[in-house]
Biopython code that builds the backbone (N, CA, C, O; Angstrom):
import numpy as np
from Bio.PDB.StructureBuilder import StructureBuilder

atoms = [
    (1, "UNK", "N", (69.511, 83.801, 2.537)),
    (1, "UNK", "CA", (68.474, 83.859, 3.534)),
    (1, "UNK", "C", (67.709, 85.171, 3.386)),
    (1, "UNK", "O", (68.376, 86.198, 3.265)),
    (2, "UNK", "N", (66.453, 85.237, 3.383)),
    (2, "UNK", "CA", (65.422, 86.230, 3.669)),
    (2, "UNK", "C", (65.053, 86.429, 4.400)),
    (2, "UNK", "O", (64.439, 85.438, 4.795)),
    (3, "UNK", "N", (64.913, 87.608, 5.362)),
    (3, "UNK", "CA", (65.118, 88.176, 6.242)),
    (3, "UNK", "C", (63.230, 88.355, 5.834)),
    (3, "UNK", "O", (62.675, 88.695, 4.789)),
    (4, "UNK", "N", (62.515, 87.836, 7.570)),
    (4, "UNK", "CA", (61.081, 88.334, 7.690)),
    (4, "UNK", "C", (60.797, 88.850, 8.857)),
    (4, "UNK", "O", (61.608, 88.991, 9.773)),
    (5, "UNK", "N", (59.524, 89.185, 8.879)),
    (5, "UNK", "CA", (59.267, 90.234, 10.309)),
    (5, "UNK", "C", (59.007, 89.409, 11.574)),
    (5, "UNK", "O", (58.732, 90.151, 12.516)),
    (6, "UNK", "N", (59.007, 88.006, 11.919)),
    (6, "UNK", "CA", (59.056, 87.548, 12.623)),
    (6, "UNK", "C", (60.279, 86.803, 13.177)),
    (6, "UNK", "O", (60.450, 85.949, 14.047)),
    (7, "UNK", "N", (61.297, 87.681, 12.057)),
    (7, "UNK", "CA", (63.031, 86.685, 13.004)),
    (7, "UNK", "C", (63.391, 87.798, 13.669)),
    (7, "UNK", "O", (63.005, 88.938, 13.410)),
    (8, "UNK", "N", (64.137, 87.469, 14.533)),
    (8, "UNK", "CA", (64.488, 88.162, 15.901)),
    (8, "UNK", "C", (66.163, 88.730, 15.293)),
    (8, "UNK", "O", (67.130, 88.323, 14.648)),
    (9, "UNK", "N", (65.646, 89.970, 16.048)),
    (9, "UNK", "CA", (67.103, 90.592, 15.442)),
    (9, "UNK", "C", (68.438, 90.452, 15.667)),
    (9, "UNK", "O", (69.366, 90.898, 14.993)),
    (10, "UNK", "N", (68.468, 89.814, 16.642)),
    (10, "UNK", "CA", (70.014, 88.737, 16.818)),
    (10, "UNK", "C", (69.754, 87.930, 15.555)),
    (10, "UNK", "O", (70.379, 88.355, 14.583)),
    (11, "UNK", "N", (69.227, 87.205, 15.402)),
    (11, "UNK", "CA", (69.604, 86.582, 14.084)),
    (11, "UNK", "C", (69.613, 87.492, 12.906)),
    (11, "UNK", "O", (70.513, 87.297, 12.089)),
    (12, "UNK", "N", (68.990, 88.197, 12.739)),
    (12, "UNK", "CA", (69.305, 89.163, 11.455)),
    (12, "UNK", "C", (70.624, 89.570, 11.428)),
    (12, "UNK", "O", (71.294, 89.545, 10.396)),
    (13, "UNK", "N", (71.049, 89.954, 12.526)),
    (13, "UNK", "CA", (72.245, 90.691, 12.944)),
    (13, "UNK", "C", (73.158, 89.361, 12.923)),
    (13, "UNK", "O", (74.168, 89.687, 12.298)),
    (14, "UNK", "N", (73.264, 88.072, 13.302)),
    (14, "UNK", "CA", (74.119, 87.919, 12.779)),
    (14, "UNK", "C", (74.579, 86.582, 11.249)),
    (14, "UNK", "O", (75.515, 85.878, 10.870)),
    (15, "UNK", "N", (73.376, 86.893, 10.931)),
    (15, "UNK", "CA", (73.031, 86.352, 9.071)),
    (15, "UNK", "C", (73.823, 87.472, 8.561)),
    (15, "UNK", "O", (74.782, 87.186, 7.844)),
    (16, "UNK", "N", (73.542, 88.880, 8.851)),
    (16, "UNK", "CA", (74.113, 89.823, 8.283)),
    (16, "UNK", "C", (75.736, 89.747, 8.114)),
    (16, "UNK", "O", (76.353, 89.578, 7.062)),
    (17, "UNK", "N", (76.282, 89.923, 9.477)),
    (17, "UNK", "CA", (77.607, 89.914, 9.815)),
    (17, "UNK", "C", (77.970, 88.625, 9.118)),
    (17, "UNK", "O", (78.944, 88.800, 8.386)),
    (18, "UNK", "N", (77.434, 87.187, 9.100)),
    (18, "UNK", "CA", (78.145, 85.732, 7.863)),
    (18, "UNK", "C", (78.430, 86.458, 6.726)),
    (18, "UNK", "O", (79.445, 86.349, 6.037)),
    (19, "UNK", "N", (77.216, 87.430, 6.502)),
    (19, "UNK", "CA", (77.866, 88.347, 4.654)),
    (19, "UNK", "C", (78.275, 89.074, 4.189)),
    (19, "UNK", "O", (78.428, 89.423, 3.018)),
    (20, "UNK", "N", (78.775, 89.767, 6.124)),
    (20, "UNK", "CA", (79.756, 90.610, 5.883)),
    (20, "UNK", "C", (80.995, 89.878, 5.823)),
    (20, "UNK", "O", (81.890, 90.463, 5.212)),
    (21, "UNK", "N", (81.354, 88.428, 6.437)),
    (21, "UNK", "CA", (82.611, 88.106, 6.606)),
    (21, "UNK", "C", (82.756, 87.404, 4.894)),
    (21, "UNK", "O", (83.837, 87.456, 4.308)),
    (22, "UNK", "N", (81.233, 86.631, 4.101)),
    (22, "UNK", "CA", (81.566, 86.422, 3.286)),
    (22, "UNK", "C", (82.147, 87.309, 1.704)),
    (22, "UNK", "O", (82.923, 87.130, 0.765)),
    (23, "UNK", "N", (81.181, 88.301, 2.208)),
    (23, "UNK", "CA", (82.427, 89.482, 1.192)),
    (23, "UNK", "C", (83.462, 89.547, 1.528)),
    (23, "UNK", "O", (84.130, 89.174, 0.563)),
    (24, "UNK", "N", (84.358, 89.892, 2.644)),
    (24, "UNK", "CA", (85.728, 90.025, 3.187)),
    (24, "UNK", "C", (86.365, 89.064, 2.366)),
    (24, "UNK", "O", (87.077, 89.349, 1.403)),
    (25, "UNK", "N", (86.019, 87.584, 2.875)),
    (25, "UNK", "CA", (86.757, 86.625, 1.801)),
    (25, "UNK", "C", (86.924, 86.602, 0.219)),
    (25, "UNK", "O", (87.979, 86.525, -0.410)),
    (26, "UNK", "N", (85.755, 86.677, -0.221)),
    (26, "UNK", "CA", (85.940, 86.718, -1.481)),
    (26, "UNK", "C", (86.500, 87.742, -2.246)),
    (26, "UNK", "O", (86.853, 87.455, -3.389)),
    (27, "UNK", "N", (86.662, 88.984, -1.799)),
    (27, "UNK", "CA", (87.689, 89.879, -1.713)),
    (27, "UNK", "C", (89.265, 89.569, -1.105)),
    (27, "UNK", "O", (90.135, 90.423, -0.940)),
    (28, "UNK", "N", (89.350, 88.489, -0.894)),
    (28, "UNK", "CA", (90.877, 87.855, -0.233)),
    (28, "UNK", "C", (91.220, 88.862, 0.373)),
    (28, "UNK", "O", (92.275, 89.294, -0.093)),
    (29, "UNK", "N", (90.704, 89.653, 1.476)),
    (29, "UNK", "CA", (91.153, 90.234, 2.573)),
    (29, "UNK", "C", (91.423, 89.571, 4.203)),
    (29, "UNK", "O", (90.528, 88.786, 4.518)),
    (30, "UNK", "N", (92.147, 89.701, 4.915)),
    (30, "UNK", "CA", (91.901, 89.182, 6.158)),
    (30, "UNK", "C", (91.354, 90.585, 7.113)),
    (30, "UNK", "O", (91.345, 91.769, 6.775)),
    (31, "UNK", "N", (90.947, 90.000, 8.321)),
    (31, "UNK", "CA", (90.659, 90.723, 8.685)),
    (31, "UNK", "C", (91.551, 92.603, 9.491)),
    (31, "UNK", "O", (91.385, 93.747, 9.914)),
    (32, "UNK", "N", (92.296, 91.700, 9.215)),
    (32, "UNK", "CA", (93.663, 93.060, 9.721)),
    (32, "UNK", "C", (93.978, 94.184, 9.081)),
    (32, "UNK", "O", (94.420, 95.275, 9.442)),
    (33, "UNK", "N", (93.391, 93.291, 7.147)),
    (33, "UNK", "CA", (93.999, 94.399, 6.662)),
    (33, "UNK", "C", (92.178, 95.262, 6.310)),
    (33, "UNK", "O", (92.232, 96.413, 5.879)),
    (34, "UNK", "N", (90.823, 94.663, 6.515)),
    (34, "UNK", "CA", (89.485, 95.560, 6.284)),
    (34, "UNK", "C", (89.668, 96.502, 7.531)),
    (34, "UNK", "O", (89.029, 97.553, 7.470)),
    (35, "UNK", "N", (90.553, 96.267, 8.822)),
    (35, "UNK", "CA", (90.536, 97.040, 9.922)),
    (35, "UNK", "C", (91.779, 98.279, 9.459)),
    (35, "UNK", "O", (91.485, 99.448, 9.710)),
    (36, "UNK", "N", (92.844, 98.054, 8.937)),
    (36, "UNK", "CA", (93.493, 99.447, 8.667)),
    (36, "UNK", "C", (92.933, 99.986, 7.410)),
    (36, "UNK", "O", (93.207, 101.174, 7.240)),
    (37, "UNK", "N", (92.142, 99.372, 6.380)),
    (37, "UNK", "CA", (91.462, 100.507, 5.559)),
    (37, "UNK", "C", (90.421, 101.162, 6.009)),
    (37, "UNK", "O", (90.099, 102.220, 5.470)),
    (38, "UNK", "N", (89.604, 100.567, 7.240)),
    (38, "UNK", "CA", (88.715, 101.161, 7.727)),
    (38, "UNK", "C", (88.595, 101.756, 9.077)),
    (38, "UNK", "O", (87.556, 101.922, 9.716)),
    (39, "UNK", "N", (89.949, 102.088, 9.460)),
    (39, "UNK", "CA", (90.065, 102.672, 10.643)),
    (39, "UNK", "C", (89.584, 102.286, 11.531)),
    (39, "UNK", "O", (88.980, 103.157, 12.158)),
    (40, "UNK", "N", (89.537, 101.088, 12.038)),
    (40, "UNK", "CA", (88.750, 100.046, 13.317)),
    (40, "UNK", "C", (89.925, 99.654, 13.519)),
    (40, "UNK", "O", (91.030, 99.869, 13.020)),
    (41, "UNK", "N", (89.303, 98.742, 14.733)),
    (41, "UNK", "CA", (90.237, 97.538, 15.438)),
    (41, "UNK", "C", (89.755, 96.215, 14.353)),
    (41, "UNK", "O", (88.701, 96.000, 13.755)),
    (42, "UNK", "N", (91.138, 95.426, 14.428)),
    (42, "UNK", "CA", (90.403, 93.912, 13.998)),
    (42, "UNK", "C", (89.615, 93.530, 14.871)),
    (42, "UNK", "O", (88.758, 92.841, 14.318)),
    (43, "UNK", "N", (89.470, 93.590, 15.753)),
    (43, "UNK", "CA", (88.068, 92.983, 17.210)),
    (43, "UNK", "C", (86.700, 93.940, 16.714)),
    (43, "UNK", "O", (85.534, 93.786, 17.075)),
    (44, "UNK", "N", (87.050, 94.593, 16.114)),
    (44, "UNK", "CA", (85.784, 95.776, 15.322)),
    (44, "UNK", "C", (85.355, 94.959, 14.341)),
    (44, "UNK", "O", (84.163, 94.695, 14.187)),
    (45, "UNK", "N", (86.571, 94.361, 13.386)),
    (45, "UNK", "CA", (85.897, 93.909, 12.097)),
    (45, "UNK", "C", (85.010, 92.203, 12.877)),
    (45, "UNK", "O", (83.917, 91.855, 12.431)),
    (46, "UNK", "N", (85.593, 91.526, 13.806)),
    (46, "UNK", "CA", (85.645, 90.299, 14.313)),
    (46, "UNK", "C", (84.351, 90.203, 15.023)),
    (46, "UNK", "O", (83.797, 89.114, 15.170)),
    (47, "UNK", "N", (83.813, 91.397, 15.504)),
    (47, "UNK", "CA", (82.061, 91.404, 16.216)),
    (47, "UNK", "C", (81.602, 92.209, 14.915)),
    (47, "UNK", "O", (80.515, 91.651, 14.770)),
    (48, "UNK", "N", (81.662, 93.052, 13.956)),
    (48, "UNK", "CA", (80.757, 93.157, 13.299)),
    (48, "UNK", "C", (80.706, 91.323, 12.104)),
    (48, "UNK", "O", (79.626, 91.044, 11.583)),
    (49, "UNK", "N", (81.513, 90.692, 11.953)),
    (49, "UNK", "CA", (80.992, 89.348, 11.364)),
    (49, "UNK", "C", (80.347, 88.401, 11.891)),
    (49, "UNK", "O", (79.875, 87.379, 11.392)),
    (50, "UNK", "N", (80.349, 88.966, 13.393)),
    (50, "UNK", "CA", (79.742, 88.044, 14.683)),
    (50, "UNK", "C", (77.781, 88.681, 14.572)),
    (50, "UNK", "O", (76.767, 88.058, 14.887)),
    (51, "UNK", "N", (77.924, 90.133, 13.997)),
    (51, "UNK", "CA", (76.387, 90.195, 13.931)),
    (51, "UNK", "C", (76.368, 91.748, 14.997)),
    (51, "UNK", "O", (75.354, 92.418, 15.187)),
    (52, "UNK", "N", (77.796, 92.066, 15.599)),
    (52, "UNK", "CA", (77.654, 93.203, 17.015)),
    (52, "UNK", "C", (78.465, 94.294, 16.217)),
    (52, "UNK", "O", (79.669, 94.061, 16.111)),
    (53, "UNK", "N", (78.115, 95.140, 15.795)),
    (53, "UNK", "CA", (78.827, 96.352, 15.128)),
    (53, "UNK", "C", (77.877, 97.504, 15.785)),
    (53, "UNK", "O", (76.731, 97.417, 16.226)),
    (54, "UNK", "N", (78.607, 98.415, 15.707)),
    (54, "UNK", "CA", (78.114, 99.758, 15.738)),
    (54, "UNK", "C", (77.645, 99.911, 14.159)),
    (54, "UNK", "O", (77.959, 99.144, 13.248)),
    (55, "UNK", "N", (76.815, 101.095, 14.058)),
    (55, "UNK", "CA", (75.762, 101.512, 12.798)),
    (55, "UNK", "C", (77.166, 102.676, 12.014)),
    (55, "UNK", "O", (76.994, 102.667, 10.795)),
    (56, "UNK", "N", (77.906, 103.223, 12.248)),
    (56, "UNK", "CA", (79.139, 103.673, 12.195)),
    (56, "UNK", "C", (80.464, 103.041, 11.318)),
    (56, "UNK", "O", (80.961, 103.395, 10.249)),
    (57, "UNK", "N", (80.835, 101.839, 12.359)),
    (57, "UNK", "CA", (81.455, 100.851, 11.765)),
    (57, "UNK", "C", (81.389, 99.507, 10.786)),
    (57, "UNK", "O", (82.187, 98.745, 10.240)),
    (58, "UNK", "N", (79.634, 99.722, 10.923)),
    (58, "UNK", "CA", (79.853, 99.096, 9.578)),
    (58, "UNK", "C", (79.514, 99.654, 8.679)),
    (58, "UNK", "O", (78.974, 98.946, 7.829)),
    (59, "UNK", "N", (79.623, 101.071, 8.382)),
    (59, "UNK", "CA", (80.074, 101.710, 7.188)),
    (59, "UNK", "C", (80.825, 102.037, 7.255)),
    (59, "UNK", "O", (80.822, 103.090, 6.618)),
    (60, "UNK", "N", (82.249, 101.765, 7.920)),
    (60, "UNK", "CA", (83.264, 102.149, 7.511)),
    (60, "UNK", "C", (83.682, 100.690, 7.251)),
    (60, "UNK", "O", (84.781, 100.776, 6.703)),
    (61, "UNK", "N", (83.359, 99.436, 7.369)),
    (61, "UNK", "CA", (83.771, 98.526, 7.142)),
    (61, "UNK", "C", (83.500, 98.133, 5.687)),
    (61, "UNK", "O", (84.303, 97.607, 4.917)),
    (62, "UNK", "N", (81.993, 98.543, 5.398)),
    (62, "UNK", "CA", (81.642, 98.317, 3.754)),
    (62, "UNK", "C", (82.338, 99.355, 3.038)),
    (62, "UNK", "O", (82.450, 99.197, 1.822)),
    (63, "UNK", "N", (82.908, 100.565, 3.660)),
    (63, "UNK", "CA", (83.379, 101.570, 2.313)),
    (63, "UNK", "C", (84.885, 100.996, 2.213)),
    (63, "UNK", "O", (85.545, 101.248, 1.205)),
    (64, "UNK", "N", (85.596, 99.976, 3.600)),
    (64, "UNK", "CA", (86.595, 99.451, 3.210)),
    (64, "UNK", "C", (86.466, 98.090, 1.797)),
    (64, "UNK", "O", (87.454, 97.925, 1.082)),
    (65, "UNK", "N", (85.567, 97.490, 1.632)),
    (65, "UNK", "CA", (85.372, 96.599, 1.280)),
    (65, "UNK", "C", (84.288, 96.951, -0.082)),
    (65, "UNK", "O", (83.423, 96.228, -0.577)),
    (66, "UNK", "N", (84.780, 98.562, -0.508)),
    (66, "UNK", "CA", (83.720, 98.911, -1.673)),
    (66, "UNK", "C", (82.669, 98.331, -1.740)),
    (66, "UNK", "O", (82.336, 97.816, -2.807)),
    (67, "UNK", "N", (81.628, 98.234, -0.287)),
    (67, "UNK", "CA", (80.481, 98.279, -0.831)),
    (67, "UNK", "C", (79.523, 99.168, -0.074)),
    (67, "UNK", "O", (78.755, 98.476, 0.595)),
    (68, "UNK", "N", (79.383, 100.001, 0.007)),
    (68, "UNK", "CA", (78.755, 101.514, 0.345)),
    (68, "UNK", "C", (78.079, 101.619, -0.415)),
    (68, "UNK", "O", (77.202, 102.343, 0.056)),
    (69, "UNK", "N", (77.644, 101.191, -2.131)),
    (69, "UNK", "CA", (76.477, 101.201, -2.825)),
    (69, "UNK", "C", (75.346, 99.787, -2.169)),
    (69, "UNK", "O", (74.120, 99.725, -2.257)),
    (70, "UNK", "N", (76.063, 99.041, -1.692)),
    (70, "UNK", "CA", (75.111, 98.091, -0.762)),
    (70, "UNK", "C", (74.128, 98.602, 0.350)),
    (70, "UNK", "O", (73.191, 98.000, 0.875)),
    (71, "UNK", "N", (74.634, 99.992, 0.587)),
    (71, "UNK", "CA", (73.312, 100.312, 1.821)),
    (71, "UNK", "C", (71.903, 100.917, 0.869)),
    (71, "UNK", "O", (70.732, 100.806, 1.233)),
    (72, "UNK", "N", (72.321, 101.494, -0.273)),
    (72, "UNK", "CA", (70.786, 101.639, -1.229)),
    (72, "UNK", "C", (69.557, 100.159, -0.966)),
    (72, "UNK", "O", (68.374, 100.086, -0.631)),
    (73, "UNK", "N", (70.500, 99.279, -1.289)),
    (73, "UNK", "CA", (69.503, 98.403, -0.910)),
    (73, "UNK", "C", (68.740, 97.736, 0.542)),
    (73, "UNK", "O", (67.724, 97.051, 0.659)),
    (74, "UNK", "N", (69.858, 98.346, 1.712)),
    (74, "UNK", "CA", (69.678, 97.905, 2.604)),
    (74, "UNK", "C", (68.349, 98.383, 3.793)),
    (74, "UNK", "O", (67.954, 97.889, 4.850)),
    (75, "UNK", "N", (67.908, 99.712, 2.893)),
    (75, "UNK", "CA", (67.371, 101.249, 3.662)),
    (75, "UNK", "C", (66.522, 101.848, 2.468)),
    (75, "UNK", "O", (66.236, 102.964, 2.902)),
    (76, "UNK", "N", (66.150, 101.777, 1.641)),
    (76, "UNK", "CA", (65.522, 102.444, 0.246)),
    (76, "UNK", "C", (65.319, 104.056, 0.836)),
    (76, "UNK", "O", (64.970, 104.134, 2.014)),
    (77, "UNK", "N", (65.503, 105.242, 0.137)),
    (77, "UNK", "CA", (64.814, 105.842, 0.704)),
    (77, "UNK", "C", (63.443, 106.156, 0.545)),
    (77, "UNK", "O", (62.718, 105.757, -0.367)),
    (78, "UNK", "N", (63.152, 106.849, 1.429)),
    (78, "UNK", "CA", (61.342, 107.236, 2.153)),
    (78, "UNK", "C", (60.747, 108.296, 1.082)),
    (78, "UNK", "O", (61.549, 109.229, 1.034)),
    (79, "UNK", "N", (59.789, 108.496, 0.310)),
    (79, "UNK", "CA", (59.671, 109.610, -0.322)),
    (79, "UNK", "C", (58.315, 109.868, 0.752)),
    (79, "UNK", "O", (57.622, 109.019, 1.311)),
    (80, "UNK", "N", (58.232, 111.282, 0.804)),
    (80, "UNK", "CA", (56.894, 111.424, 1.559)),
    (80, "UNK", "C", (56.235, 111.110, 0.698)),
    (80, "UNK", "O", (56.674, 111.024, -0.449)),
    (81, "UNK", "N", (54.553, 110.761, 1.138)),
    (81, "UNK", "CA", (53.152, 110.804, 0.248)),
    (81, "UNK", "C", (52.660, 111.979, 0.102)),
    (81, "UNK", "O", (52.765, 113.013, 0.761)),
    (82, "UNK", "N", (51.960, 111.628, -1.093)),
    (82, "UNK", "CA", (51.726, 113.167, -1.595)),
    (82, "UNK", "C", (50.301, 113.687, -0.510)),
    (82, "UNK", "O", (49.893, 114.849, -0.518)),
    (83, "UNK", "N", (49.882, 112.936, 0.093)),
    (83, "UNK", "CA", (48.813, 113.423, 1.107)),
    (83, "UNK", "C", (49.490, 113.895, 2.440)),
    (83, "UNK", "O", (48.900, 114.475, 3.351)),
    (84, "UNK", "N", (50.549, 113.626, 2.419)),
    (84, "UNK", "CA", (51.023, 113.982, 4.007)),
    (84, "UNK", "C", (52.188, 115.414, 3.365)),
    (84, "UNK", "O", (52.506, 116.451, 3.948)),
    (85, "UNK", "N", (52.537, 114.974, 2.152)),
    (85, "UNK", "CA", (53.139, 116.385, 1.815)),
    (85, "UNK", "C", (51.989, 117.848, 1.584)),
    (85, "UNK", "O", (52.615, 118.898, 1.733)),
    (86, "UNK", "N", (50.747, 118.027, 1.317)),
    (86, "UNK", "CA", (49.669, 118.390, 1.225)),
    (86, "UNK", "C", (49.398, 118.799, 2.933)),
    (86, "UNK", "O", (49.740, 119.937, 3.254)),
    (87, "UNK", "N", (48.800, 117.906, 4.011)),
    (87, "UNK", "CA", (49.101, 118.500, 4.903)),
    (87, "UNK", "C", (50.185, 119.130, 5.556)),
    (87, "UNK", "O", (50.002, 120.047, 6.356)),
    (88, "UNK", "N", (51.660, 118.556, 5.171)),
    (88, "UNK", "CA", (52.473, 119.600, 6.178)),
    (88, "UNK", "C", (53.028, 121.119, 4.984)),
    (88, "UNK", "O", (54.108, 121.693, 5.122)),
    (89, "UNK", "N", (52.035, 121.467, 3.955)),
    (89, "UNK", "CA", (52.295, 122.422, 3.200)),
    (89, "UNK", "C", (53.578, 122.523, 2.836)),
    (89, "UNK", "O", (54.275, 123.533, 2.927)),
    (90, "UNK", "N", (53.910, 121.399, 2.396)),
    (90, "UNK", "CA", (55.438, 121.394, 2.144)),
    (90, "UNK", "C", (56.538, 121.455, 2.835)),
    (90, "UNK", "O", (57.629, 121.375, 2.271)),
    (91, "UNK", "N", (56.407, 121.619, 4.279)),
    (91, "UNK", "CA", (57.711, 121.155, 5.528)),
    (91, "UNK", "C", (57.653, 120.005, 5.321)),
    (91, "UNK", "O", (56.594, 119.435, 5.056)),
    (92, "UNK", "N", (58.866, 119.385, 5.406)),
    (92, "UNK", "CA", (59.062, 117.956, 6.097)),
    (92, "UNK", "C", (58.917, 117.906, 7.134)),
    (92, "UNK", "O", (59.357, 118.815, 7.838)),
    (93, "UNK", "N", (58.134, 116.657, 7.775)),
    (93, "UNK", "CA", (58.360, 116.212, 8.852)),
    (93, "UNK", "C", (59.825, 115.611, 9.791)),
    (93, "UNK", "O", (60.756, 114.861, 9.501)),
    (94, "UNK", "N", (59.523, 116.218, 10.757)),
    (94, "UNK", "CA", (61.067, 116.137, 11.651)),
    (94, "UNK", "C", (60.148, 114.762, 13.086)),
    (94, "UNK", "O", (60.934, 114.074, 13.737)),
    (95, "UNK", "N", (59.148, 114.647, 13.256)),
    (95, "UNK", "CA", (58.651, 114.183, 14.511)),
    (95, "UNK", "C", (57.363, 113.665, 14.387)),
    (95, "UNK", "O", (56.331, 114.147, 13.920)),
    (96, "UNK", "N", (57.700, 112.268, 15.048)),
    (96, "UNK", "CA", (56.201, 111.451, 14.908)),
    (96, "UNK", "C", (55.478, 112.111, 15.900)),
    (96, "UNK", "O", (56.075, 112.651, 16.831)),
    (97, "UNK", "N", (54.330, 112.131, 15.817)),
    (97, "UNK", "CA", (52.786, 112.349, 16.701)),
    (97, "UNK", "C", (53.151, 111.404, 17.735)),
    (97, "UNK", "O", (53.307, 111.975, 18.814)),
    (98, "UNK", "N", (53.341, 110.154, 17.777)),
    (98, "UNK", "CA", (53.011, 109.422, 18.837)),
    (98, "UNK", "C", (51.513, 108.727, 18.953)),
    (98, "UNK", "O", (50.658, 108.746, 18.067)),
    (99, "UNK", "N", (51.404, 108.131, 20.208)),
    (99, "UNK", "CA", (49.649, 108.158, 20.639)),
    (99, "UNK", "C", (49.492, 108.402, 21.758)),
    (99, "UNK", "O", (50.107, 108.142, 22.792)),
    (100, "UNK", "N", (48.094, 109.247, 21.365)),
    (100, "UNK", "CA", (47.854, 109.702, 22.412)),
    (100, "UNK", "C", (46.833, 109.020, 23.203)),
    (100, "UNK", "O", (45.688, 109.055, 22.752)),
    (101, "UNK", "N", (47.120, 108.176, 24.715)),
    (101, "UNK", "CA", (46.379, 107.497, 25.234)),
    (101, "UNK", "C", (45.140, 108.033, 25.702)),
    (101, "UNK", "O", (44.170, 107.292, 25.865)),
    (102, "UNK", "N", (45.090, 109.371, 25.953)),
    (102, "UNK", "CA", (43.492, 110.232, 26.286)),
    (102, "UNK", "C", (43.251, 109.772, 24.879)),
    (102, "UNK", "O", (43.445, 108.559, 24.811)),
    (103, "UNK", "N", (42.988, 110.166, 24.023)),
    (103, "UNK", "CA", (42.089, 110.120, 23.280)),
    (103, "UNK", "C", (41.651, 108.929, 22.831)),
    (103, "UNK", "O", (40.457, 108.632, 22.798)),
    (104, "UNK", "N", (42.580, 108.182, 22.464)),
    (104, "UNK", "CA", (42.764, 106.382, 22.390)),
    (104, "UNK", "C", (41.696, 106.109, 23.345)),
    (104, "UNK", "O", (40.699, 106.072, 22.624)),
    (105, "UNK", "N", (41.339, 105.909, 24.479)),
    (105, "UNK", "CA", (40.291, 105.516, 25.726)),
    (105, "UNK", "C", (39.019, 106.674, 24.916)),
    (105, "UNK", "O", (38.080, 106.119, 24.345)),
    (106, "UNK", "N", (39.058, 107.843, 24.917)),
    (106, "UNK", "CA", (38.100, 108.280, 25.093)),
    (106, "UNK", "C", (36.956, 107.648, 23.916)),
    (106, "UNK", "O", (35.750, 107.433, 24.039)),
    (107, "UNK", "N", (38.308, 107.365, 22.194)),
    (107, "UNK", "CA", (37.385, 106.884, 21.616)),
    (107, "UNK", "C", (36.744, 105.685, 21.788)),
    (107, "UNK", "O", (35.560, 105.504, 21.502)),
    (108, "UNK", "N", (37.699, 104.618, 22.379)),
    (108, "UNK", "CA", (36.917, 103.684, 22.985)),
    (108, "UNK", "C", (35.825, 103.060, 23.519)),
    (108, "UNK", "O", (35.137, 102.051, 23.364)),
    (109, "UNK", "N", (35.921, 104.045, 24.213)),
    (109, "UNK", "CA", (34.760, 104.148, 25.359)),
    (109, "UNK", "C", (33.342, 104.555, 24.303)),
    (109, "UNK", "O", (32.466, 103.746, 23.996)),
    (110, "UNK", "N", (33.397, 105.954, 23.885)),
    (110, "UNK", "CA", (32.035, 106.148, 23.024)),
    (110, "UNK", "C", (31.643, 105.051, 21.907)),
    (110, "UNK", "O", (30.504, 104.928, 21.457)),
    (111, "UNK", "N", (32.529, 104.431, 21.604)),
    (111, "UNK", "CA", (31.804, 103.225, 21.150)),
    (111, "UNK", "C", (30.630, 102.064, 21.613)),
    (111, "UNK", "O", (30.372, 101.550, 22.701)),
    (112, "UNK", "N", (30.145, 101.936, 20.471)),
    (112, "UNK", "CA", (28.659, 101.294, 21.405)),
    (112, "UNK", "C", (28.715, 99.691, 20.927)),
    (112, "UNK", "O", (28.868, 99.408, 19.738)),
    (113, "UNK", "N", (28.609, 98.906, 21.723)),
    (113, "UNK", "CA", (29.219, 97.418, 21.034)),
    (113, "UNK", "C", (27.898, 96.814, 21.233)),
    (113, "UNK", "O", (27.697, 95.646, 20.900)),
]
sb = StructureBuilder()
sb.init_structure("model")
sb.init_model(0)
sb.init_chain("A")
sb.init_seg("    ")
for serial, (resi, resn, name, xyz) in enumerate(atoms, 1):
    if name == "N":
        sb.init_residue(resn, " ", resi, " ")
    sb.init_atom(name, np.array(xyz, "f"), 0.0, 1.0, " ", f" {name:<3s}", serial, name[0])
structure = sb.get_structure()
């Protein structure tokens, strides 16, 4: 399944967790024993296959189940652009701008339709 921007994240969440339980299996693990390599409860491993994990536990559930090279694909990382590295003179950014609703209206408004 391919995951698009119009499925709702309960279902992502728990398409996800079916492939987390289907690695478990095919690794012939039960769930008792991905919970003592990964320091959870089995009711830990049993809602993250349900789709309900903490962001925590299920990396400790994939590094039980050697796959911790699976989050590269899950997250790519971000490289800044070279135009936004140019304005922040080489800091990284720590904090979005936001919007700002004054100005949002004000440009609005001077528009001539």
């Amino acid at each position: 399944m391919q995951f698009h921007r119009n499925d709702f994240p309960t279902s992502i969440a728990e398409a996800l967790g079916s492939r987390l339980k289907r690695a478990r299996l095919n690794k012939n693990f039960t769930q008792n024993e991905v919970a003592q390599l990964a320091w959870v409860s089995r009711r830990t491993v049993l809602n993250a296959e349900k789709g309900d994990v903490r962001l925590v536990d299920l990396i400790a559930i994939l590094h039980a189940l050697d796959l911790v090279d699976q989050l590269n694909l899950f997250l790519a990382e971000q490289p800044l652009s070279p135009v936004q590295l140019l304005k922040l003179r080489g800091n990284i950014r720590k904090r979005a701008s936001g919007k700002n609703e004054k100005n949002n209206n004000q440009s609005l408004e001077s528009l001539d339709w």
